[in-house]
C-alpha positions, -999 to +999 in steps of 0.1 A: +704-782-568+688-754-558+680-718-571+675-687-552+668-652-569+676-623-545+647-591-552+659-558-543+630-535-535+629-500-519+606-478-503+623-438-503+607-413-478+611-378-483+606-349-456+606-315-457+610-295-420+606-259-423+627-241-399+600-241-369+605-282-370+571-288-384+566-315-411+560-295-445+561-321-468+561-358-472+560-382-501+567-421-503+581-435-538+594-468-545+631-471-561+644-491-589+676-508-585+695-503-619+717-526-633+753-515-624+733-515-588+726-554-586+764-552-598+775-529-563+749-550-540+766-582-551+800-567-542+790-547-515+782-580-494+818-592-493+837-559-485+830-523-473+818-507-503+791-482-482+820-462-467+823-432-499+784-437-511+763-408-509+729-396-523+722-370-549+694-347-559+677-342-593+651-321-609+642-348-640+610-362-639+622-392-661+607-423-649+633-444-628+647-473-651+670-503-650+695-482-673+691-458-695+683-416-687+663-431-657+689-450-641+708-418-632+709-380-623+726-366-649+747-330-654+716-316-672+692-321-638+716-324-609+710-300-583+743-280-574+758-290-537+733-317-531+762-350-536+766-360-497+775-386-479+749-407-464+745-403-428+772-417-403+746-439-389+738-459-426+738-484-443+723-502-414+696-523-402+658-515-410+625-522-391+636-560-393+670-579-403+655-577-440+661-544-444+688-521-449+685-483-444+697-455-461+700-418-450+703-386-460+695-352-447+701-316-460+703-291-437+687-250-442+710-238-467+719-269-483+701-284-523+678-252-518+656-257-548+616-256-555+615-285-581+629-316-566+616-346-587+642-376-578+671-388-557+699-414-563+718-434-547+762-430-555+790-447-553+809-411-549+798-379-532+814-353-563+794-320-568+781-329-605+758-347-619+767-386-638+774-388-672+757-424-673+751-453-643+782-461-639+782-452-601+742-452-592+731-481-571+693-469-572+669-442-578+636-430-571+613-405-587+587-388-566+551-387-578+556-347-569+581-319-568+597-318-534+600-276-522+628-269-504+633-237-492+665-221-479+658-228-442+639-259-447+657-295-439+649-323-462+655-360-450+659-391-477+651-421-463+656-450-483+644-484-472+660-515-489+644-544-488+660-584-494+638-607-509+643-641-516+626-653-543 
């Protein structure tokens, strides 16, 4: 018989644009799948479980956790208006068939906010924070505050990667 252990891992990129198009800001994290996200990967594989996800903005700098007040952006630290739906063009394919990419991008005007510590990953797209995992496939806390400004654009992109193991 023989044993394979799927690894999720995740590499998030975050950019800020300021309204000329120039890069402002950039930061690389890595993400933590919680556990009620190995649950929605699992089920994810047999149906079409991408099509309501979205991503969400948080100001917490709690450190990203399997469960727990890491595993989710809660009421106290969501960041009002920021729960959208990924980008039409993702989940798809990464750099290689490993991979699958994740997308977000909010536009001047949109999550305006100077303390941006972590994102998540949703099953749902509603304007609030969670009150607990339930409905976070992953998250990611950034080693710095992300400043967004009301005319700057900030893209989430969230890299996925399958392991065997």
């Amino acid at each position: 018989m023989f044993k394979d252990k799927t690894v999720l891992r995740g590499e998030v990129i975050a950019e800020v644009h300021g309204p000329d198009g120039k890069l402002k800001q950039r930061l690389v994290t890595h993400n933590l799948v919680t556990d009620q996200g190995d649950d929605l990967a699992k089920s994810a594989i047999y149906t079409a479980a991408y099509t309501a996800w979205g991503m969400k903005l948080g100001t917490a700098t709690t450190a990203a956790a399997k469960n727990g007040a890491g595993s989710f952006v809660a009421a106290g630290d969501y960041i009002s208006g920021s729960a959208q739906a990924l980008d039409d063009s993702t989940p798809k394919e990464g750099a290689s068939a490993n991979i699958c990419q994740f997308r977000n991008q909010w536009a001047a005007g949109e999550a305006t906010n100077n303390n941006i510590n972590r994102v998540g990953i949703t099953d749902n797209t509603t304007d609030a924070g969670e009150a607990d995992a339930t409905h976070t496939y992953s998250m990611a806390v950034f080693a710095a505050s992300i400043d967004k400004g009301a005319a700057d654009t900030l893209t989430v992109t969230w890299n996925v990667t399958y392991l065997g193991a």
